[in-house]
Wavefront OBJ file of the C-alpha trace (Angstrom):
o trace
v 92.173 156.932 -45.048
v 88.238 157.015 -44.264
v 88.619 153.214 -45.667
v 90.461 152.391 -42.941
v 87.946 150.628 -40.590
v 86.859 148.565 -43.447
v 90.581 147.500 -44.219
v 91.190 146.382 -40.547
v 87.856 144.645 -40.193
v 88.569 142.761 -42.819
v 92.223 141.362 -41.341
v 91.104 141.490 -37.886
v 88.542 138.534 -36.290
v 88.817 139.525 -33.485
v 89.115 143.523 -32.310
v 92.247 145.068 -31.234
v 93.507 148.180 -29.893
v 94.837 149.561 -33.092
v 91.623 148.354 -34.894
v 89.712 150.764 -31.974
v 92.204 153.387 -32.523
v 91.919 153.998 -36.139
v 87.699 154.075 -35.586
v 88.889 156.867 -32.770
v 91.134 158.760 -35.297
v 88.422 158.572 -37.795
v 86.019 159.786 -35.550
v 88.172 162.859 -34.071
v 88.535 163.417 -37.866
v 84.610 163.514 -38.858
v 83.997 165.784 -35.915
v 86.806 167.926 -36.784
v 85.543 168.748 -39.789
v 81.804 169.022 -38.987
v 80.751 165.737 -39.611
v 78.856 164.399 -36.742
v 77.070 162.157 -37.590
v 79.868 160.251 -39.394
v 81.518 160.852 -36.399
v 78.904 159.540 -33.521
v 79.439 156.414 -36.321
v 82.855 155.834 -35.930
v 82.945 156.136 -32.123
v 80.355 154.189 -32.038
v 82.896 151.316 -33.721
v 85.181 151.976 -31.148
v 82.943 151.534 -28.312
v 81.699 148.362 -30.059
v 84.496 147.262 -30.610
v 86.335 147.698 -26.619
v 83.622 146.777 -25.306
v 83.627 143.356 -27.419
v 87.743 143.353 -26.604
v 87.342 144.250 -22.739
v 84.317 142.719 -21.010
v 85.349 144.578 -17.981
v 85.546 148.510 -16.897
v 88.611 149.796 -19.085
v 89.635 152.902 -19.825
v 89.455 152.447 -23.519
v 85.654 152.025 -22.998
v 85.774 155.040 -20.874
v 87.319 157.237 -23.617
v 85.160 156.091 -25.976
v 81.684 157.393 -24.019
v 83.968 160.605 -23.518
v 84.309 160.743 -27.552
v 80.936 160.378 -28.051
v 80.033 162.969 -25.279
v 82.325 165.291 -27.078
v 80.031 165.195 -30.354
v 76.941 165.174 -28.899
v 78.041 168.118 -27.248
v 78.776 169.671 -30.341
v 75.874 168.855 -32.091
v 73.243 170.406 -28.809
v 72.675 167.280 -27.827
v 73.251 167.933 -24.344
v 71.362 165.331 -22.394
v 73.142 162.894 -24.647
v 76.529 164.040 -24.265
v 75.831 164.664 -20.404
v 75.348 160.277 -20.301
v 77.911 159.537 -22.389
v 80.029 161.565 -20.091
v 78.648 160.042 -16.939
v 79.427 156.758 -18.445
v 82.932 157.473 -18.772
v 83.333 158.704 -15.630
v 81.752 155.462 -13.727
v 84.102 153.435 -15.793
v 86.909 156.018 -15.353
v 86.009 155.635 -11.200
v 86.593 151.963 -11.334
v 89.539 152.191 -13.342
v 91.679 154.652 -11.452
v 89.660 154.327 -7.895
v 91.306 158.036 -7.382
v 92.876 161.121 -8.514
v 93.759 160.841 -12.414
v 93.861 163.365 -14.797
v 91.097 161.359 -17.256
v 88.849 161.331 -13.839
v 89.379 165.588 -13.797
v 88.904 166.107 -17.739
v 85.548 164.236 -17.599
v 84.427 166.532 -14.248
v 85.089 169.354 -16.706
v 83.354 167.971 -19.134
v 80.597 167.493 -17.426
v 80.812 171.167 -15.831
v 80.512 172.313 -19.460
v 77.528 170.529 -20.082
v 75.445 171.774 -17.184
v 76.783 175.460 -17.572
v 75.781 174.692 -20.987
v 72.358 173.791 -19.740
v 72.395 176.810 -17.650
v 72.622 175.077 -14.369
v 75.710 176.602 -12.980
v 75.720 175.315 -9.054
v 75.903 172.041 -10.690
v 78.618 172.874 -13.550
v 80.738 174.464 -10.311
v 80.297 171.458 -8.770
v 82.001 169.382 -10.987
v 84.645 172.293 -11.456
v 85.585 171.758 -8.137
v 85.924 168.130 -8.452
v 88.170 168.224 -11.090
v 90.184 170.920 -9.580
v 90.602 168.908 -6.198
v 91.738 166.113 -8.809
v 93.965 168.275 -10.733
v 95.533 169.738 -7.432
v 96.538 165.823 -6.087
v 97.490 164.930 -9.540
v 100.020 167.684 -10.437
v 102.358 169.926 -8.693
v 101.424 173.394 -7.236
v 102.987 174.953 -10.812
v 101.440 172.879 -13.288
v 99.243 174.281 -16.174
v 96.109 172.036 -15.542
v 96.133 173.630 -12.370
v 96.115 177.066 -13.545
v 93.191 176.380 -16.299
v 91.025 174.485 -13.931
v 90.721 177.609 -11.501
v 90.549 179.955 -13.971
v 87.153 177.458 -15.140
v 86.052 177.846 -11.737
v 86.497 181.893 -11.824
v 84.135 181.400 -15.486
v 81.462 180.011 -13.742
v 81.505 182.298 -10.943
v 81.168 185.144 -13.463
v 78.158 183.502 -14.853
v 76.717 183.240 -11.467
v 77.888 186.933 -10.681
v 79.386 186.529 -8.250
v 82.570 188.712 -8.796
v 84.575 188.214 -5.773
v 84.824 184.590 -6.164
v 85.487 185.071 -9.584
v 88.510 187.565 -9.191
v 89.992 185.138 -6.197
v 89.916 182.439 -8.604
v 91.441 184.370 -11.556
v 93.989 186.045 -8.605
v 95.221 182.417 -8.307
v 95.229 181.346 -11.634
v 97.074 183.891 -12.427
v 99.969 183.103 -9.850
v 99.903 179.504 -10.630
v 101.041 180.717 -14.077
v 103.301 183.422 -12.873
v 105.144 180.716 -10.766
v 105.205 178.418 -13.135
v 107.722 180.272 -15.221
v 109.359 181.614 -12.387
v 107.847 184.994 -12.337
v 107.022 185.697 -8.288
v 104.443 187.993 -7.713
v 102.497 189.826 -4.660
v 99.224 188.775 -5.321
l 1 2 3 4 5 6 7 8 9 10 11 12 13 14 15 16 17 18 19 20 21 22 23 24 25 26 27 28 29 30 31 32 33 34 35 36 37 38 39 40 41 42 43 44 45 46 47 48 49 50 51 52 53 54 55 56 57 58 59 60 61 62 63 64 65 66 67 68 69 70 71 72 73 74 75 76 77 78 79 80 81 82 83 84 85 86 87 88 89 90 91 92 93 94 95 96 97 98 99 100 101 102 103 104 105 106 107 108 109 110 111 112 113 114 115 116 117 118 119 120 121 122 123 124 125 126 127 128 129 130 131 132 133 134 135 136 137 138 139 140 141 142 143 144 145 146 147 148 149 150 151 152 153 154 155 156 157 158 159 160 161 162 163 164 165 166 167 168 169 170 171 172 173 174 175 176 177 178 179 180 181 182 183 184 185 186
């Protein structure tokens, strides 16, 4: 399988889709099991590679600087992953020009990063964004919902400040209750 990239390279002139896929899948794969740097290489194929297929903002680009982000993440890399995420979300911004859920995922990603950093007003920032995303995107009872304001109540622990936190898990909480039709007094 990890011969993959070279097997498609060597039938495609020009790059494709699936030939950016499989560098993807290999990627996920690499990081998956611990293998960064093999990783950051295969993204790295599939960012070449869309952004030789699509010389204009396109979401496949856009996932690609979120793959990337995701490993530099892992490996500490945080200023790294923190510009690979911004990336994606410029491109994701022209893309969508709204409320999508890639636009919301890569607000929480880059909430992660700066509470990873330690700079929470700045990771609840971004939670909110996401959640204000989440909330157009989905109906009152959906799941995303439910996670993104329990990731607000997280970072409201961290900043200790408990009240906010327990509204935030209050709600989460009856987002999920309603969602499988359990109504509750909260």
């Amino acid at each position: 399988m990890f011969k993959s990239y070279e097997i498609f390279k060597s039938i495609s002139e020009v790059p494709s889709l699936n030939l950016i896929n499989v560098c993807s899948g290999i990627g996920a794969i690499f990081a998956s099991t611990g293998e960064y740097y093999k990783a950051l290489t295969y993204h790295g194929y599939s960012l070449d590679l869309a952004t030789k297929l699509y010389n204009m903002p396109h979401s496949t680009i856009a996932k690609s600087y979120n793959n990337l982000g995701v490993v530099y993440r892992d490996l500490g890399q945080l200023d790294v992953a923190l510009d690979n995420f911004n990336k994606s979300l410029e491109i994701y911004l022209q893309v969508y020009r709204g409320n999508h859920q890639h636009i919301s995922n890569t607000y929480q990603n880059i909430s992660r990063i700066w509470s990873l950093m330690g700079r929470l007003d700045s990771a609840l920032f971004y939670q909110n964004k996401a959640f204000e995303i989440v909330q157009n995107v989905f109906d009152g009872e959906h799941p995303d919902i439910a996670t993104s304001i329990c990731g607000i109540g997280a970072i409201n622990v961290s900043l200790n400040r408990l009240v906010s936190a327990m509204a935030a898990y209050e709600k989460s909480l009856a987002v999920i209750m309603n969602s499988k039709g359990i109504y509750s007094v909260l």
